[in-house]
N, C-alpha and C positions, 0 to 999 in steps of 0.2 A: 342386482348390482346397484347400489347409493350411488346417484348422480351421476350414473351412465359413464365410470372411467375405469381404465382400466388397472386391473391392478396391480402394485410396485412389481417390478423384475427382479429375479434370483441374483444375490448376488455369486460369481463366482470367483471360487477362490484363484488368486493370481500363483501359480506354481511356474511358471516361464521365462527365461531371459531371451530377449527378442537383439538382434543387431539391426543396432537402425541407421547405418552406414550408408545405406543404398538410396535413403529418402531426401532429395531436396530439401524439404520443408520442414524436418528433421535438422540437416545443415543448416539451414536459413536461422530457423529459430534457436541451435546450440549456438551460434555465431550470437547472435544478439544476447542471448543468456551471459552468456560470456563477455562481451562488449559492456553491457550494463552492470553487470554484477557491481563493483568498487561504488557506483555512484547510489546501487539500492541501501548497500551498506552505511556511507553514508549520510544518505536520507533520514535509516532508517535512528539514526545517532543524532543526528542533528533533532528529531522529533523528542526523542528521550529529552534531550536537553533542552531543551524548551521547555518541557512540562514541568521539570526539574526548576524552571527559572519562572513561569506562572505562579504568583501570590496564590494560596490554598482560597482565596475569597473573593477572587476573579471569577465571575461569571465571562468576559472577556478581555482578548491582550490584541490590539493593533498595534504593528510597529514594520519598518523596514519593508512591508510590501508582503506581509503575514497577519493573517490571521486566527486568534484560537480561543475556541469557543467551548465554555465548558456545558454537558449536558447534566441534566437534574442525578444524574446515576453517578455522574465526577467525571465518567469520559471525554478526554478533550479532543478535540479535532481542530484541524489545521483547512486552511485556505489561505487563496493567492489574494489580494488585492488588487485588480485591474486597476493600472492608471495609478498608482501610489507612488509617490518619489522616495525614495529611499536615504538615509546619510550614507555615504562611504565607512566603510571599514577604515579605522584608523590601524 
């Protein structure tokens, strides 16, 4: 056996529907799923839109307590800014 590990598991095929009514932790987290959703969506739009509003020749954009940073592949990614004052929304 290379490197002493062991090797991948089988996968199996999922043929079952399970009720998961009964689990706490199930509840807790469909709660939260649910709770969150509107705001993931959002997020998820607001990042579109951003990219959408990044000059193609930005390697970086600082602004309002964001930042987004483009990788050599074009991928941008986003970060908060600790401590950055922001303008209001007019």
């Amino acid at each position: 056996m290379p490197f002493d590990c062991e090797p991948p598991k089988v996968r199996v095929e999922a043929v079952r529907v399970v009720d998961m009514n009964a689990s706490n932790s199930w509840a807790q987290f469909a709660a939260l799923f649910r709770e969150t959703r509107q705001a993931h969506l959002q997020h998820e739009r607001a990042k579109a839109e951003l990219k959408v509003l990044l000059p193609e020749d930005a390697k970086e954009a600082i602004g309002h307590g964001i930042r987004a940073k483009r990788s050599k592949s074009g991928a941008v990614s986003f970060d908060l800014v600790e401590g950055a004052s922001h303008a209001p929304l007019q």
